[in-house]
DSSP file (Angstrom, degrees, kcal/mol; ACC not computed):
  #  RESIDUE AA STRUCTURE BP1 BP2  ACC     N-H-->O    O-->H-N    N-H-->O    O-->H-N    TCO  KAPPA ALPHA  PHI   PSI    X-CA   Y-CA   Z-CA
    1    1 A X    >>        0   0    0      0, 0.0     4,-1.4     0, 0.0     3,-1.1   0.000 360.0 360.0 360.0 -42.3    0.0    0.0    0.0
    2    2 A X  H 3>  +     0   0    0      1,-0.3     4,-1.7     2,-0.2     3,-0.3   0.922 360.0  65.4 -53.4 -47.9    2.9    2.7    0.7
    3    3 A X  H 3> S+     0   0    0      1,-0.2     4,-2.3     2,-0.2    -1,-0.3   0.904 104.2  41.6 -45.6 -40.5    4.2    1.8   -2.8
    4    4 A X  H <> S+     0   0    0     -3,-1.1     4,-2.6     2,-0.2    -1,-0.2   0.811 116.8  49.8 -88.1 -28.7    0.9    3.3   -4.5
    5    5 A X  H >X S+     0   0    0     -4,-1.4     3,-1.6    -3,-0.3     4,-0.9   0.969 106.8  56.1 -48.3 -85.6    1.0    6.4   -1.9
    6    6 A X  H 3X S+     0   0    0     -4,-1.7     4,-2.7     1,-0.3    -2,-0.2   0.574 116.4  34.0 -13.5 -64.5    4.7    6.8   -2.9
    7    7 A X  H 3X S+     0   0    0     -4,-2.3     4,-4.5     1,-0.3    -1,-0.3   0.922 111.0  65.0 -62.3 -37.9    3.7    7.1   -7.0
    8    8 A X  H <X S+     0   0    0     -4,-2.6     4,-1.1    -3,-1.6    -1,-0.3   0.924 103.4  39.8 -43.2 -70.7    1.0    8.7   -6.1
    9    9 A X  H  X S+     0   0    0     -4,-0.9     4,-1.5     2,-0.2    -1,-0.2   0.885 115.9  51.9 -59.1 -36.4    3.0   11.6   -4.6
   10   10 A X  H  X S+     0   0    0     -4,-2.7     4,-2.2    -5,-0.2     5,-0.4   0.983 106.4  56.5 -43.1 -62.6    5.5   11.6   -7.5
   11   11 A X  H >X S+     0   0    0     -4,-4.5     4,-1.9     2,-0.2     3,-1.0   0.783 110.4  41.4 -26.2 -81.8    2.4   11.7   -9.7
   12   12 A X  H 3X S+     0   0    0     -4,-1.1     4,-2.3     1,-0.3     3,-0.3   0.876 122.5  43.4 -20.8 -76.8    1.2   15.1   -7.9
   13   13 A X  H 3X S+     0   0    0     -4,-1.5     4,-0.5     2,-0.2    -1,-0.3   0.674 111.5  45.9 -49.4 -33.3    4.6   16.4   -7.9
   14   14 A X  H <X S+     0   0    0     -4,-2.2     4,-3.0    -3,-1.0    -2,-0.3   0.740 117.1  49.8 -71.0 -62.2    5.6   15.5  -11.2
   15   15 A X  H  X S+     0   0    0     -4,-1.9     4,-2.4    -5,-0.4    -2,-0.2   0.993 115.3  52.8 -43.1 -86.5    1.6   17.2  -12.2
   16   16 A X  H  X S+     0   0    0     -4,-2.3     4,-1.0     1,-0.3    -2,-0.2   0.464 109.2  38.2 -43.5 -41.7    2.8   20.2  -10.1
   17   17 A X  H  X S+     0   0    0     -4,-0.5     4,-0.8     2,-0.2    -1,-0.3   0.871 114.9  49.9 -68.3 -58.0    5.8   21.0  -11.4
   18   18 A X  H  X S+     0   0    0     -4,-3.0     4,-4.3     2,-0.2     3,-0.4   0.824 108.3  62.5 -34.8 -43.6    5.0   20.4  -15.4
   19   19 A X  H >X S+     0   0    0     -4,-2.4     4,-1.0     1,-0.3     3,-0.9   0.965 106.7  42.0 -57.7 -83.5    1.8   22.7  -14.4
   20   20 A X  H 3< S+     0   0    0     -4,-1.0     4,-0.4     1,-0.3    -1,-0.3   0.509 116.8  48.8 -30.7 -45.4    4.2   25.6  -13.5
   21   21 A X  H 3X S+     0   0    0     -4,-0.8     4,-1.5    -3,-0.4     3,-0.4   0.814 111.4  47.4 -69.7 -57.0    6.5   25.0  -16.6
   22   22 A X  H X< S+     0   0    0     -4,-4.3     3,-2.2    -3,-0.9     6,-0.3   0.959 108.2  52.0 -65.8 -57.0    4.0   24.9  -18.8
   23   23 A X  T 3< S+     0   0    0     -4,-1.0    -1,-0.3     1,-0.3    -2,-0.2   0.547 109.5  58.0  -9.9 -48.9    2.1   28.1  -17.6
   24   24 A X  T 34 S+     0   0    0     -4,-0.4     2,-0.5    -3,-0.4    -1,-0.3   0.840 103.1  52.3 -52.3 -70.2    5.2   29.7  -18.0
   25   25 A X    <X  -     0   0    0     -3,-2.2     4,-0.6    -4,-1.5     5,-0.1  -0.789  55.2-166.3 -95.3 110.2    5.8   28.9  -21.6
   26   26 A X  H  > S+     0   0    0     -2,-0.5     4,-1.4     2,-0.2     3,-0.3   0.793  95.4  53.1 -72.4 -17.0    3.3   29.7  -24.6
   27   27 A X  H  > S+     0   0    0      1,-0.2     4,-0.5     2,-0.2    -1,-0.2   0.928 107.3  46.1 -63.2 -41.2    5.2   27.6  -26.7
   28   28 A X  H  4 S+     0   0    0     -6,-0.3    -1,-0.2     2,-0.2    -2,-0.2   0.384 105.6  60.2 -93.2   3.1    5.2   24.7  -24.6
   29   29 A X  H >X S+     0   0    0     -4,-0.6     3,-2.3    -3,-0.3     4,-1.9   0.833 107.5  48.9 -77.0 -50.2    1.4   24.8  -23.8
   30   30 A X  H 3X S+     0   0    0     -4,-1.4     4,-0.7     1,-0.3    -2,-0.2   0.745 109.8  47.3 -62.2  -8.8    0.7   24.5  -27.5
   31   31 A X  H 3< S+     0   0    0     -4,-0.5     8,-0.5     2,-0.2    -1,-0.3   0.070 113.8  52.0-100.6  20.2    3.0   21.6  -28.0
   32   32 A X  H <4 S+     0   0    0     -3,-2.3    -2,-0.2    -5,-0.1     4,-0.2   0.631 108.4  50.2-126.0 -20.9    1.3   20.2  -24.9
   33   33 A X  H  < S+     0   0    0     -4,-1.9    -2,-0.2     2,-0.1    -3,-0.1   0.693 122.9  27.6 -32.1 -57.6   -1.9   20.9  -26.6
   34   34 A X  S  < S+     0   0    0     -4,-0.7     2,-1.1    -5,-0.4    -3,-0.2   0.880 140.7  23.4-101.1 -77.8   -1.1   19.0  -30.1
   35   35 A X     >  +     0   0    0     -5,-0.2     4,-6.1     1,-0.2     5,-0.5  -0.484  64.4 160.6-119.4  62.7    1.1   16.9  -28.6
   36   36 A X  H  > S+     0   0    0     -2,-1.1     4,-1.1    -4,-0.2    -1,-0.2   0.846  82.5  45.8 -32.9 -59.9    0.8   16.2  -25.0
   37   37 A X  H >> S+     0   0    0      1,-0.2     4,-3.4     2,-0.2     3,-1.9   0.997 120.2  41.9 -62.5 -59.3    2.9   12.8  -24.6
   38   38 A X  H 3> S+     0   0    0      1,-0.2     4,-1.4     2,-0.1    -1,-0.2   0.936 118.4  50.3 -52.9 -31.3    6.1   14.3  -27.0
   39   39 A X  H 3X S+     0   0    0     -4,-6.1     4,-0.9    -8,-0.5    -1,-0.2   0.710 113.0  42.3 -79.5  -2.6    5.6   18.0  -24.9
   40   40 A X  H <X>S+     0   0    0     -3,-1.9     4,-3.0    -4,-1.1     5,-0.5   0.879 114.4  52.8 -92.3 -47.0    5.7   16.2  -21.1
   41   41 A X  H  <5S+     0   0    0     -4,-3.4     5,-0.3     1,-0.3     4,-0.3   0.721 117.4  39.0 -82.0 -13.9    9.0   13.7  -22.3
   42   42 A X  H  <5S+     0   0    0     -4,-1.4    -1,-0.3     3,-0.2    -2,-0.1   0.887 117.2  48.1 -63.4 -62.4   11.0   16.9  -23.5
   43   43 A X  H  <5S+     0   0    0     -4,-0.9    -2,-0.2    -5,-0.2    -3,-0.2   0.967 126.7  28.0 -73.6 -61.4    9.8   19.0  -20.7
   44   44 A X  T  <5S-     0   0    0     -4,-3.0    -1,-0.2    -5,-0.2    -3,-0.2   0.818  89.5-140.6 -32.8 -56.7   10.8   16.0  -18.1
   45   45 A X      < +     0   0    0     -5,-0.5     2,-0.3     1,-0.4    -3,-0.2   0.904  62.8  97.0  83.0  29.5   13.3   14.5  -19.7
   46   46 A X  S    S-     0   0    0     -5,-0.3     2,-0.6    -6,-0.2    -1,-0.4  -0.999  70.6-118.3-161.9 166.8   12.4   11.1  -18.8
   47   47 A X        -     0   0    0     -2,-0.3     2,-0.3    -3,-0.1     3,-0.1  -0.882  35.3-170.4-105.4 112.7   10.4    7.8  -20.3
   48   48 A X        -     0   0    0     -2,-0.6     2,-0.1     1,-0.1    -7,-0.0  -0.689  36.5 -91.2-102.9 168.6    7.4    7.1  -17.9
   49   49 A X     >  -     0   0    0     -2,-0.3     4,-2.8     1,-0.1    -1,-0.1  -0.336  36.9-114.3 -67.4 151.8    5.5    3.9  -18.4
   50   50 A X  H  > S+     0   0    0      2,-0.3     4,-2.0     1,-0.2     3,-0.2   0.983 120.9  53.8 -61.8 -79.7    2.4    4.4  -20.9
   51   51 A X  H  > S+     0   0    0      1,-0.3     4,-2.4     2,-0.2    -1,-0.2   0.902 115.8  40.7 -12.2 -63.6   -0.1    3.7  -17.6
   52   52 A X  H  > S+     0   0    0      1,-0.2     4,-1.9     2,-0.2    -2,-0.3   0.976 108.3  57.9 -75.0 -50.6    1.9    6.7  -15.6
   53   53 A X  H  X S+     0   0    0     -4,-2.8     4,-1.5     2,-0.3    -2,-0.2   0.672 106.6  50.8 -74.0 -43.4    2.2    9.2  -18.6
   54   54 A X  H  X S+     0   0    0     -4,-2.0     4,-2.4     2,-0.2    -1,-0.2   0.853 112.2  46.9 -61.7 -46.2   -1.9    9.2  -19.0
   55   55 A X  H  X S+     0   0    0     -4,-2.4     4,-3.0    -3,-0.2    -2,-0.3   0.963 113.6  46.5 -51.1 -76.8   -2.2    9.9  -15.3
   56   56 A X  H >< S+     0   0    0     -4,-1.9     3,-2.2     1,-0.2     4,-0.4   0.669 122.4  38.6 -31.6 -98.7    0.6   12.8  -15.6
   57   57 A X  H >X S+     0   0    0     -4,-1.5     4,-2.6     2,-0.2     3,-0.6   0.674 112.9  52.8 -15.7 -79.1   -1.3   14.3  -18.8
   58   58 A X  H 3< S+     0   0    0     -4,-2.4    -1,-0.2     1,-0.2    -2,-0.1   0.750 117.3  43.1  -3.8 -64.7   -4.8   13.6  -17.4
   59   59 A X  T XX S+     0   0    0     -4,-3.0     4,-1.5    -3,-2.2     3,-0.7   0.917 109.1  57.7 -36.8 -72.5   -3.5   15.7  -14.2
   60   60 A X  H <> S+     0   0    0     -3,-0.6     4,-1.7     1,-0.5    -2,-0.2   0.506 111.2  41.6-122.5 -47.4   -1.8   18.2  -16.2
   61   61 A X  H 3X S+     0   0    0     -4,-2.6     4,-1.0    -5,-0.3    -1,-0.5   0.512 110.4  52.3 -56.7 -13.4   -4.7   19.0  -17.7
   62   62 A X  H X> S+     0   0    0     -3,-0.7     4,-1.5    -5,-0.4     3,-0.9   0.915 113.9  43.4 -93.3 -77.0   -7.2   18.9  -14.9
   63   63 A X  H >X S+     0   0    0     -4,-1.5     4,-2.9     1,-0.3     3,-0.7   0.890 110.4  60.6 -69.5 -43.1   -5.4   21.1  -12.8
   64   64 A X  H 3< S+     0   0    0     -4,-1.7    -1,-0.3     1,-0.3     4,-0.2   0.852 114.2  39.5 -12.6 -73.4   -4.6   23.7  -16.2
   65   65 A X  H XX S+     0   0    0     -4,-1.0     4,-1.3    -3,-0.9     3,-1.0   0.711 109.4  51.6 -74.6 -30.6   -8.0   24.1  -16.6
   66   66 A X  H <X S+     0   0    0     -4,-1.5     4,-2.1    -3,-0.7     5,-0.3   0.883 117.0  50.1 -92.9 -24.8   -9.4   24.4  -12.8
   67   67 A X  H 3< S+     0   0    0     -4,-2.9     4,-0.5     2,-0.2    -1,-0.2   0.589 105.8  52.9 -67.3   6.3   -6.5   27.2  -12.6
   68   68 A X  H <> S+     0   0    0     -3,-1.0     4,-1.7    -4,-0.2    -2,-0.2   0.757 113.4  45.5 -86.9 -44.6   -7.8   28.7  -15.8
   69   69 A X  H >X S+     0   0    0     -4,-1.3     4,-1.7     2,-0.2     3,-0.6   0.964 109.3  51.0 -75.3 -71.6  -11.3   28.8  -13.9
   70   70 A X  H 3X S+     0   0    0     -4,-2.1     4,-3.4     1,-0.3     5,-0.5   0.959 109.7  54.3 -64.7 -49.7  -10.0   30.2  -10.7
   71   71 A X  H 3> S+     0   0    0     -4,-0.5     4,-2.3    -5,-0.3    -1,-0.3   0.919 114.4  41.5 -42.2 -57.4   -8.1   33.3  -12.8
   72   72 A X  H <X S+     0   0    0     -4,-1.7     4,-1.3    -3,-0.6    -1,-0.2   0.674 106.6  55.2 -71.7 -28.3  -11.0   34.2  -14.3
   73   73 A X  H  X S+     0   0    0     -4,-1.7     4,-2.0     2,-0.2    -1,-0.2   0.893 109.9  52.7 -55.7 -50.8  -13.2   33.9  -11.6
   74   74 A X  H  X S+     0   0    0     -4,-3.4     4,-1.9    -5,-0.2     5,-0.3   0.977 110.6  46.8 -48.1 -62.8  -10.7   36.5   -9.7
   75   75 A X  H  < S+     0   0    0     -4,-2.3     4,-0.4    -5,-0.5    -1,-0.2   0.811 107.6  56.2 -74.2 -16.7  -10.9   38.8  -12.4
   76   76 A X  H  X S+     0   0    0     -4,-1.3     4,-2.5     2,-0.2     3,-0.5   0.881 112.9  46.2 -56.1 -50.3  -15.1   38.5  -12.6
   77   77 A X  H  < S+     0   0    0     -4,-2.0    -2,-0.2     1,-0.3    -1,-0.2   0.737 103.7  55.7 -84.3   2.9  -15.0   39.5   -9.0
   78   78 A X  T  < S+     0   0    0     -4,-1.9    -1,-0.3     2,-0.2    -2,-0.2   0.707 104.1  61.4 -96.0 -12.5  -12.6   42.4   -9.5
   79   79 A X  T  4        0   0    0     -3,-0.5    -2,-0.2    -4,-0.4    -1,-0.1   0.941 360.0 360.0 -23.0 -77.8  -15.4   43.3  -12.0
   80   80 A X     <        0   0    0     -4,-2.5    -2,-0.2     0, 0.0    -3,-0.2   0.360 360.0 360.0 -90.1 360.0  -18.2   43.6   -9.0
């Protein structure tokens, strides 16, 4: 059971870091866009298993979007 914790928190960290990078870079959200898998194994620099690399993406996406949300929500209420 620790073992699945363990990836888990690589996963999340892994998620966490890419998140920042990409944000960072408009070049590297659109190649993360078109080409998620080639823009994560550049940006990493490492070969995750097919299984782990859909989680990481998945993430990567998730959290993209619910900070996309939250930005725009900020700037609605700086509105009112």
């Amino acid at each position: 059971m620790a073992t699945n914790k363990t990836k888990e928190i690589d996963i999340k960290e892994i998620i966490s870091d890419a998140v920042e990078k990409i944000m960072k870079d408009e070049k590297l959200q659109k190649q993360f866009m078109d080409e998620p898998v080639k823009a994560l194994e550049k940006l990493l620099n490492v070969d995750l298993p097919d299984e782990l690399i859909e989680k990481v993406i998945d993430g990567i996406k998730a959290k993209i979007t619910v900070d996309k949300l939250a930005d725009a929500a900020d700037l609605l209420k700086k509105l009112f």
